[in-house]
N, C-alpha and C positions, 0 to 999 in steps of 0.2 A: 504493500500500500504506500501510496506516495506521500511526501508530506502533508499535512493541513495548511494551506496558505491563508494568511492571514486576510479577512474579508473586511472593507471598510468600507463609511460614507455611505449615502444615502442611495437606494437602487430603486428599483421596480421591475417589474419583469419575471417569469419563472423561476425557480427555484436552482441555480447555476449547480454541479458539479462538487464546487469546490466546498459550497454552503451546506450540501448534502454528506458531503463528508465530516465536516466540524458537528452538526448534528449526530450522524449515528456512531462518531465515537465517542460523543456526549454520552448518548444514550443509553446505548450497550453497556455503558461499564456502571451506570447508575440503576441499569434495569438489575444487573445483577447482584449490585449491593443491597438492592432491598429486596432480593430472593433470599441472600442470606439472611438478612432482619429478620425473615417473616418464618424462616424456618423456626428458629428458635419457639416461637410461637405456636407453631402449628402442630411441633412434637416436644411441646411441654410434659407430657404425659408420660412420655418414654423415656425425655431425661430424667423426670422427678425419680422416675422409679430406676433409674441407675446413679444416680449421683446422689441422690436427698433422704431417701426413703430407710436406709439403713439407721439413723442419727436419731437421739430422743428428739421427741415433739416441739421443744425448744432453741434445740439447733436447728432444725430442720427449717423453724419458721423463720429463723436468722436468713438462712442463705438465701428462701423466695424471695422475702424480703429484698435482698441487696441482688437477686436478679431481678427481679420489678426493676427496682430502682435503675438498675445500669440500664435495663433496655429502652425504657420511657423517659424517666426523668434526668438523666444524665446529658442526654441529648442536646439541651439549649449549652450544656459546659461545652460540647464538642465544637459548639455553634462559634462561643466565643474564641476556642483553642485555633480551630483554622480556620476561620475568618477574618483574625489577625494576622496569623499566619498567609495566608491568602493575599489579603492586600499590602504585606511588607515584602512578598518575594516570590507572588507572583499564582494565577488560578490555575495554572497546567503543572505546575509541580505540589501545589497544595492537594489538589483532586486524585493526582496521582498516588500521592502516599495515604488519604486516606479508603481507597479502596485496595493497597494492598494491607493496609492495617483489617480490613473487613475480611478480604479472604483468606487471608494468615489464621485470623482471631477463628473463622468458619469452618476452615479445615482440620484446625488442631482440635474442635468440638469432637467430630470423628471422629479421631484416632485417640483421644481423651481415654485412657483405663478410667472403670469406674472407680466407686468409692469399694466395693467388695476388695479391689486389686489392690490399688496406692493409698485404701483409706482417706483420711478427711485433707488431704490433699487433694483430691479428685475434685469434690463441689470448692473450694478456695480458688483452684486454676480455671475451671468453669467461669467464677464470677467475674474472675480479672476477665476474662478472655468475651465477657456476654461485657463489661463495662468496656472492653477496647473498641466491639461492634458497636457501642451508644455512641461515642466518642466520634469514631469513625462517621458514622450515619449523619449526626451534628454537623460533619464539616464537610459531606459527597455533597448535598442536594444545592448550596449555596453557591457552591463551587462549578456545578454544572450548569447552574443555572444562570447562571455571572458570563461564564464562558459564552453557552450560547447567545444571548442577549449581544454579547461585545462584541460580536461579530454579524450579528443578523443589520440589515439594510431598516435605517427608519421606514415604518409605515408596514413592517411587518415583523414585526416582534414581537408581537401579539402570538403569529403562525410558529414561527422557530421555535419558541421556549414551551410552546403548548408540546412538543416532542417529549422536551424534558418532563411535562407532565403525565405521560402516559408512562412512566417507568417506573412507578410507585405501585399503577395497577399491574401492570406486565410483570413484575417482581413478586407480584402473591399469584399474580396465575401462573407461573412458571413453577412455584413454588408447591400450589395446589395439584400442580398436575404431575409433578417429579413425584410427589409423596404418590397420588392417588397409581400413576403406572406401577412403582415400585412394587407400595402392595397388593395389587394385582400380581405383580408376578410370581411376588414371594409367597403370600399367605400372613394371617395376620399373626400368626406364631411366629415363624422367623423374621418378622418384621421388624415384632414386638423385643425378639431375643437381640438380634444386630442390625437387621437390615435398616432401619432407622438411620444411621449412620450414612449410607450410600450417598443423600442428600446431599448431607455435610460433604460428604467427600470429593463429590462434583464440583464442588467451588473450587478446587484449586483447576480445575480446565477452566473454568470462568475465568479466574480472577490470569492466567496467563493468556487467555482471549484480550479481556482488559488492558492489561498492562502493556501486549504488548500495540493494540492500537493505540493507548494513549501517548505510548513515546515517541507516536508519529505526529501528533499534536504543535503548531506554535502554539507561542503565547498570544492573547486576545491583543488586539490593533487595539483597543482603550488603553488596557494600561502598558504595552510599550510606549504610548505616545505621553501617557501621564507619567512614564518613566523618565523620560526622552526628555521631558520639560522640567524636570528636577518637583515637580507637585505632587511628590506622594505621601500618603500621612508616616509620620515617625511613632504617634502612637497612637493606633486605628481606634481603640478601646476606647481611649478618652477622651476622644474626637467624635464617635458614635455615640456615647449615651453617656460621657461627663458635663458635655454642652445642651443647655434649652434645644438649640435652636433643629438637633439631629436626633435628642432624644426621644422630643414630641413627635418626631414624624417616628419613630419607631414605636413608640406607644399607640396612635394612631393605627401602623400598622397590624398591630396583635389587635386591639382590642375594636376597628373598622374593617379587618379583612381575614385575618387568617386564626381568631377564635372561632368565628362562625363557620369560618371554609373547613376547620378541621370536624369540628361536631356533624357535621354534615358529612364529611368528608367519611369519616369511622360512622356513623349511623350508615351510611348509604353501603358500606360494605362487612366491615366487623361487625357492626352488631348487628347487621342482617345476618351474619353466622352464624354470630353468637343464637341469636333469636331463633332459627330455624332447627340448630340443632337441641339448644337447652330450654326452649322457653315450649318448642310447637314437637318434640323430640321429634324429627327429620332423622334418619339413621345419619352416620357419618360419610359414607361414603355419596348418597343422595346429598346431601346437605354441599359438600363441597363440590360436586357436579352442577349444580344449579347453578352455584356464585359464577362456578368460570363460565359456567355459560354466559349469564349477564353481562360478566366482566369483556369477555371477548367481544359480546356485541354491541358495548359501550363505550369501549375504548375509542374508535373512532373519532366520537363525537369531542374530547379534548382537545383534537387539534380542528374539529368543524368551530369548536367555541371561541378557539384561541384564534382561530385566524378571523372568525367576528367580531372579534373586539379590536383588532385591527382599525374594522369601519366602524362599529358605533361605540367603541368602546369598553374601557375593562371595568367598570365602577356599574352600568345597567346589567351586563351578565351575571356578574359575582350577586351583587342586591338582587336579582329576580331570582336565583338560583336559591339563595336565601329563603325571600318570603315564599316560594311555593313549597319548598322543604317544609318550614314552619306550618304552614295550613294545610298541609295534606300529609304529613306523617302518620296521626293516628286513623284517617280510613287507610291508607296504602297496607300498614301493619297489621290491621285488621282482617283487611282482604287479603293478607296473606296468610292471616290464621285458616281462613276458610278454604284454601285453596292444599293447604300445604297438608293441615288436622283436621278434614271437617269434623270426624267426630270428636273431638276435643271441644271444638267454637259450639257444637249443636249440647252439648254436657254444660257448657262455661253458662251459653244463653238459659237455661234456664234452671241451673245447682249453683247456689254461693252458699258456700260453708260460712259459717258465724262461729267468733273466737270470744268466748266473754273470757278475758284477764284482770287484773288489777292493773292499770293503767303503767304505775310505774315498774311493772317486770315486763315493759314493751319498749325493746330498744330498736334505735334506727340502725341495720345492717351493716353498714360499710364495709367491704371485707377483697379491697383492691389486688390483694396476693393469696386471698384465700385460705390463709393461718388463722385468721380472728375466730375465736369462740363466744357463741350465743348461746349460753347455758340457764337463762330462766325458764319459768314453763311454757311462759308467751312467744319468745322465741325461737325453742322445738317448735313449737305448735306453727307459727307462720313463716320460719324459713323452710319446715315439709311440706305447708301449703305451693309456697312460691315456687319451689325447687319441682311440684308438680302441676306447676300452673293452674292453679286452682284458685280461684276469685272468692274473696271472702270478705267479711265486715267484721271490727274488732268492735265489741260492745265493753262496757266497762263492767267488772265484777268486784267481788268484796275485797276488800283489803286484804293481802296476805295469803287467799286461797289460791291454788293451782288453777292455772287456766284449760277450758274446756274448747272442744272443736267438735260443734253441731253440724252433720252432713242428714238434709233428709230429718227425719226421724231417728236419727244415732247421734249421740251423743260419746263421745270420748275424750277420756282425762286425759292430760297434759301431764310433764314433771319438769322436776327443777333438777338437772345431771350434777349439780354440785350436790344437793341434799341427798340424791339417790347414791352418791359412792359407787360401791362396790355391783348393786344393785341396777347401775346405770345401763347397762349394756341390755339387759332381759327387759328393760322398763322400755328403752327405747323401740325392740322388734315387736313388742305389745303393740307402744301406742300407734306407731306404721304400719302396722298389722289392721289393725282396727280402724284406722282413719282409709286405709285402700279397701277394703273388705265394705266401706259403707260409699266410697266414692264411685271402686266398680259397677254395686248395686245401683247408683244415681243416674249412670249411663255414661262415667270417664273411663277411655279409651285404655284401660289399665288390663295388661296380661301378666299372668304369672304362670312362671316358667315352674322346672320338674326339679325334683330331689331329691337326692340318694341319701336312704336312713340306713344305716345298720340296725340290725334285729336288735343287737341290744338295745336301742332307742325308739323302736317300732309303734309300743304301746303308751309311750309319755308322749310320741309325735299324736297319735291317734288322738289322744286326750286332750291335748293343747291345737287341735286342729277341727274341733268337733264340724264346721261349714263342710269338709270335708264329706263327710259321712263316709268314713272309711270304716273299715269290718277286718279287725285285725285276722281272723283266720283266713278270711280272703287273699287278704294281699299276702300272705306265707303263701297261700297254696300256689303263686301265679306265679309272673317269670322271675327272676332272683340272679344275682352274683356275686358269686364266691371268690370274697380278695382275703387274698393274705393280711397277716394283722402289719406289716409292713404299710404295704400301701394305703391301710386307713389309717393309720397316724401320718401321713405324708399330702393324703387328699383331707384330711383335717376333720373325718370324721369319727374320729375316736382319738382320744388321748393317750402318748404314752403308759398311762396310768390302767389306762381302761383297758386296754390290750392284754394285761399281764393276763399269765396261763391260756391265753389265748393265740394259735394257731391261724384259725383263718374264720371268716364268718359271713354270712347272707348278709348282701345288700340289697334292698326294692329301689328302684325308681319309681318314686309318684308324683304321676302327672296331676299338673296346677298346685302342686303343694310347697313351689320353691315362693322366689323372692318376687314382688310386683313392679310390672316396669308401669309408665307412661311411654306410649307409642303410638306413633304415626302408621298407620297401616296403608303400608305399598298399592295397597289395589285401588284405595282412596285417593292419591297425591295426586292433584292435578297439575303437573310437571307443567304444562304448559302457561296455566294461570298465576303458579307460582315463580316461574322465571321471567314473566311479562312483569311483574310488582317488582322482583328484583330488579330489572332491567331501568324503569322507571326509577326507582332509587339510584342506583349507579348515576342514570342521564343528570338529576342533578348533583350529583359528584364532580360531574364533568362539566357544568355551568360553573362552581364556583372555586371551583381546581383549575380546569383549561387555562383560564387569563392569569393567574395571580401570580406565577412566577412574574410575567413582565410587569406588572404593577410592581410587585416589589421592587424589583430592578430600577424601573422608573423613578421609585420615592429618592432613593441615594445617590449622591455622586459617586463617582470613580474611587475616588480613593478611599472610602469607607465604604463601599457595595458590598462587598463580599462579609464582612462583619456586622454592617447595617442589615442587609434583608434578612441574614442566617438566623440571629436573637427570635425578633418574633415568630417567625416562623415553628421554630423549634418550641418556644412555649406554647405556641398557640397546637402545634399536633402532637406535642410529645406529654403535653401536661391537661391542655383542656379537653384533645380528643385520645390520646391513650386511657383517661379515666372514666372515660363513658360506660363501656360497658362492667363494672364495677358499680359504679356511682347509679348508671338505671336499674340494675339489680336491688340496689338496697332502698333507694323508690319503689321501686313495685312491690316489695317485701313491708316494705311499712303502709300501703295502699291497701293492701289487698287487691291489685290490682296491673295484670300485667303490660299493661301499656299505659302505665304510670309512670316508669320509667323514660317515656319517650320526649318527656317533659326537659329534662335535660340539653337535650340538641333542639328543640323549638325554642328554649328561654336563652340562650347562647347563641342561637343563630338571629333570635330578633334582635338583641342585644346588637350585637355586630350590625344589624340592617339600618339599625337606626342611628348610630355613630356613625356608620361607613357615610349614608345619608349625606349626615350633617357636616360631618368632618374629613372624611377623604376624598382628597380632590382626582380627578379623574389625570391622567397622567397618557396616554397614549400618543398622543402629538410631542411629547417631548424629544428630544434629543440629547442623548444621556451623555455624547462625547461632546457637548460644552456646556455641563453641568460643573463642571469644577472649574 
């Protein structure tokens, strides 16, 4: 590949050669840093249980803890680290090193020994290496986005940088679909055991795809020439947000353009995942086939947006993308309930469970890593509800008593796991017992699966399962298997203890007597109804995504661009829309109500509409190379 020559001054006309190249080496290597991002994400579940899951409950919660932290919240540091970096020396060597820092950080995930192998070394190397990816990510988007801008032709800047916007979604589709072929091929056993890893391990051909396009790279015509003229800042940082006059407009920009672009941004696709597979239970594999779908056939439209704003501007796209988000969120998620659960939404319309607690053992959720404990009765009682999607009204009860959960005509006690002790564990498969045994019967979509008793346990299951109406000589006389006492203390259905003088013993499977799911049933999904709501979600993703790279750009001069537009951006997606799905879970959990939570990205994105409004000035006609 030939060099990137450096593109300048004012053009019109087709899209040149040389322009298409500064873009897809842009893009390509920022597509693929947020493939890595997104893995981390996407097989949370497979690292927990290699790196976390060994460590008492208070380690464990340390290290999510400080991987939260690195992957989200770290992110505006990385903003400030090469941003400065960036404009004291330069965006094609700043970009460059943080995307080998990404796939460095991404590969050695793979090859990472667990915590069984190297011990508590294992999650400690983890976290550096998920805080290098924060770091990184902070300082690829700014940096690509700066590049492309400094070289695209005024009066189409708009068009050029909207590329760079389509690599945030390209990087989770790439992402969703490495994972979904894998296990496909593997199976979810060996997936679960290594093949998870494969992921990880792709990135080092990325990140040498990457690297080595980017060393064919100039540097952007702005700032050799802000070089060239001896005006570059000596100290970007306190130039960008120690002075009134560069702060405000960076304030402006988080809190007029990219708090609302990012809530919108993670509603229109995380938490369209989130929601699909936790809130409407979608199986997994459905659930992330849908998004790419959406995803693929919305990408498009980021650079249809971006190069409209070209002609009317970036300030009407971004604001309309806004208010139609804000006013049609809760039918669109609704009609997605019906589309994706109908029998879920046909239970929800007409069963609401009532929770009468004492007011004060009703706390609000929050639980953004997933370690926090909500051990009153109230609680249990409404984070089972929520976790089952099940709509309910908390009424006020007596002071000090346990709280109850009315489904129908059943009534079922609540407990407090700190006063239950020892007892907690048998209290808890009661009151989930009881609370799904009355939800099933209301008409929610709840199956439960089969389970293997040993004989010695045959006749206490019988007795503790009376719905059942099982007939202990029955189930002896039927089909039966005989495991060694080995393998029932190993399948966990008898204790070393129990085993003793024991050889081998009859195990039944009984059918519907296992654990109860909530589930979407396949024959039901209307895949097509359900990807059309997605799709519409995504579109305005791509309204108030598409333009905003170049409005960023737009706000700052040259010589603080790269640390100017990085900040807000990075709080506004790393801290206002990384917490969404988090923060609408514990709304809907204190509502009784699951699209309560959606409340979140509508009071965040009018916010922004109506600042943006008042106070962001529209920026497309400018000319960023005599801004300084």
């Amino acid at each position: 590949m030939a060099n990137v020559a450096s593109i300048d001054g004012a053009k019109a006309g087709p899209m040149t050669g040389e322009e298409k190249k500064v873009i897809f080496a842009s893009s390509l290597g920022t597509v693929f840093e947020w493939y890595d991002f997104y893995l981390y994400g996407s097989l949370a579940t497979y690292i927990g249980a290699t790196y976390f899951t060994q460590y008492p409950e208070a380690t464990r919660n340390i290290f999510t803890l400080l991987a939260f932290a690195a992957g989200f919240l770290v992110r505006p540091f990385g903003a400030l680290v090469f941003g400065r970096l960036g404009d004291l020396v330069g965006r094609k060597y700043t970009f460059l090193v943080t995307i080998m820092i990404m796939g460095l950080s991404t590969f050695l995930v793979g090859i990472l020994p667990g915590a069984a192998t190297i011990g508590i070394a294992a999650p400690i190397i983890l976290i550096a290496l998920r805080l290098l990816q924060g770091l990184a990510l902070g300082g690829e988007y700014g940096g690509a986005a700066t590049y492309v801008a400094e070289h695209a032709p005024n009066g189409r800047r708009g068009y050029f940088t909207s590329w760079i916007q389509t690599t945030a979604t390209l990087g989770l589709f790439l992402s969703l679909i490495v994972i979904v072929f894998v296990q496909y091929l593997m199976g979810a056993a060996e997936f679960a055991a290594w093949g998870w890893r494969i992921p990880f391990l792709l990135s080092f051909v990325l990140l040498g795809i990457s690297v080595w396009i980017r060393l064919k790279m100039n540097e952007s015509p702005a700032f050799q020439r802000m070089k060239a003229e001896g005006k570059g800042s000596k100290a970007p940082l306190t130039e960008a947000f120690g002075t009134w006059k560069n702060a405000k407009i960076a304030i402006i920009a988080l809190l007029g353009a990219t708090m609302g672009q990012a809530v919108v941004w993670y509603g229109g696709q995380f938490y369209a995942l989130f929601f699909l597979q936790n809130v409407l239970k979608v199986d997994l594999f459905s659930a992330n086939v849908m998004v790419a779908i959406a995803l693929l056939l919305g990408t498009p439209f980021f650079v249809i947006f971006g190069g409209l704003s070209d002609k009317i501007g970036r300030k009407p796209i971004i604001m309309a993308g806004l208010l139609i988000a804000a006013v049609t969120y809760h039918p669109l998620f609704k009609a997605m309930t019906w589309t994706a659960n109908p029998a879920l939404a046909e239970a929800q319309a007409s069963i609401r469970a009532t929770v009468t607690a004492d007011p004060a053992d009703c706390r609000f959720q929050f639980n953004p890593t997933g370690t926090a404990k909500f051990t009153s009765s109230c609680d249990v009682a409404t984070a089972f509800l929520t976790k089952n999607s099940v709509p309910y009204d908390v009424v006020p009860g007596t002071a000090g008593q346990p709280a109850t959960v009315k489904v129908g005509n059943a009534t079922i006690p609540s407990f407090d796991v700190a006063a239950a002790g020892d007892k907690a564990k048998g209290m808890t498969a009661a009151f989930e017992k009881g609370v799904n045994i009355a939800l099933q019967g209301a008409g929610y979509p709840l199956k439960r699966g089969a389970v293997k008793v040993p004989d010695a346990k045959l006749d206490a299951f019988i007795a503790a399962n009376p719905e059942l109406a099982l007939n202990a000589d029955t189930v002896r006389a039927g089909e039966k298997e005989t495991m060694p006492a080995a393998k029932l203390v190993e399948g966990k259905l008898l204790t070393a203890d129990e085993t003793n003088g024991v050889t081998d013993m009859a195990v039944y499977n009984i059918a519907n007597g296992g654990t109860f799911a909530m589930t979407a049933d396949p024959a039901r999904v209307n895949w097509i109804g359900t990807i059309a709501v997605l799709f519409v979600l995504v579109l305005y993703v791509t309204m108030v995504y598409g333009p905003i790279a170049a409005l960023l750009v737009e706000l700052f001069p040259t010589r603080i661009r790269y640390t100017g537009m990085s900040l807000p951006y990075h709080i506004g997606n790393g801290w206002f829309g990384g917490l969404l799905p988090a923060t609408a879970f514990a709304m809907s959990a204190a509502a009784g109500d699951i699209y309560y939570g959606l409340w979140y990205p509508i009071v965040f994105a009018t916010i922004t509409l109506v600042i943006g409004l008042i106070f962001l000035p529209e920026t497309k006609n400018r000319d960023i190379h005599t801004m300084d």
